[in-house]
C-alpha positions in Angstrom: -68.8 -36.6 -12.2 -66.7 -36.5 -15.4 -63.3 -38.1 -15.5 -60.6 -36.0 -16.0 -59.1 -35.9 -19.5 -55.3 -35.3 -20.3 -54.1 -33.7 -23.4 -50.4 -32.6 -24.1 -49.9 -29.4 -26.2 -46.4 -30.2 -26.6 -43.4 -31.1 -24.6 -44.3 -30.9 -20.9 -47.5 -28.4 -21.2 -50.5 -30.6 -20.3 -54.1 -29.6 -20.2 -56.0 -31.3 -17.6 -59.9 -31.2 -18.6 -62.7 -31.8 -15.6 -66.1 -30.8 -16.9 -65.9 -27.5 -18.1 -62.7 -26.4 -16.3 -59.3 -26.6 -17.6 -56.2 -26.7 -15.3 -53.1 -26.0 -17.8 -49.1 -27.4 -16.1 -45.8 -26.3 -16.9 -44.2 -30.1 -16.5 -45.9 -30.1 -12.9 -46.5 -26.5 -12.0 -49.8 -25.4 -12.5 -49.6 -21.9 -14.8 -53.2 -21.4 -16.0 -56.7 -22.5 -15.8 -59.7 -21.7 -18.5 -63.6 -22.5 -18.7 -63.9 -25.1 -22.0 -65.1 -23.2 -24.7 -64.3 -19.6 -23.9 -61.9 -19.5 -26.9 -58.9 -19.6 -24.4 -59.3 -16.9 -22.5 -57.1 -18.3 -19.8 -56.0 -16.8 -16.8 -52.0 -17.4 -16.6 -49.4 -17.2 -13.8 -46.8 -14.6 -14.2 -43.5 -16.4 -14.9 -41.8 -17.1 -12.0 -39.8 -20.1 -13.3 -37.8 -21.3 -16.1 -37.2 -19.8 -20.1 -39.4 -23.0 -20.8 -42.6 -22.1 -18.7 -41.7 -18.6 -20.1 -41.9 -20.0 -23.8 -45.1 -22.1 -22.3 -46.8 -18.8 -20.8 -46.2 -16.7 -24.0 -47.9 -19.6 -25.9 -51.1 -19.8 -24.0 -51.2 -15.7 -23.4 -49.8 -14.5 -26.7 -47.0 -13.4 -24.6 -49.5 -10.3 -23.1 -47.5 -10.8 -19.7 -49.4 -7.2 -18.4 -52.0 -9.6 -17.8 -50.6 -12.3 -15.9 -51.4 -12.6 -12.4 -48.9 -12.8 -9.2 -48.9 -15.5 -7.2 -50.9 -14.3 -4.3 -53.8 -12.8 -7.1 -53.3 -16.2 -9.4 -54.0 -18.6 -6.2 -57.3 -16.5 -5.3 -58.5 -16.2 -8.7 -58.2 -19.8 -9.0 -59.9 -20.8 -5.8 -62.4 -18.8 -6.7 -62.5 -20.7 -10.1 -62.3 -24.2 -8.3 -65.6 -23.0 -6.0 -67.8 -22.2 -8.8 
C-alpha cells in the first residue's frame, strides 16, 4: 500500500493522494475527490458552508455548481469511489 501524500493548493485546500485517488478538504471538510490523472475531473460537494469553501469549490469546478452533488448523492458517489 502507498503512503498517503499531502499537497496544499493554497490556504486551507489540501489534496490528500492514496494511490490513484484523491480526496480534496476544505480546511477539514472533505469537498471532492478525483482519480490521479483524469485531468481533474473531480466530483465536488455543493457548497453547504462558508464564502471560503465557496471560493475553494469554484476553483476545483470552474465554478459549474449545476454539477455539484448534494450531500446525500456526494456521500454515495464517494463510497462507491472508496470501494473500487
Amino acid at each position: 500500500m502507498e503512503k498517503p501524500k499531502l499537497r496544499t493548493i493554497e490556504n486551507n485546500l489540501t489534496v490528500v493522494t492514496i494511490g490513484d485517488k484523491e480526496l480534496i478538504f476544505s480546511y477539514s471538510t472533505l469537498v471532492a475527490f478525483s482519480r490521479v490523472g483524469i485531468d481533474h475531473n473531480y466530483t465536488v460537494h455543493e457548497n453547504i458552508w462558508s464564502n471560503s469553501t465557496g471560493r475553494h469549490l469554484n476553483l476545483l469546478d470552474g465554478g459549474d455548481k449545476k454539477s455539484r452533488l448534494s450531500s446525500d448523492e456526494f456521500d454515495k458517489k464517494l463510497e462507491e469511489f472508496l470501494g473500487e
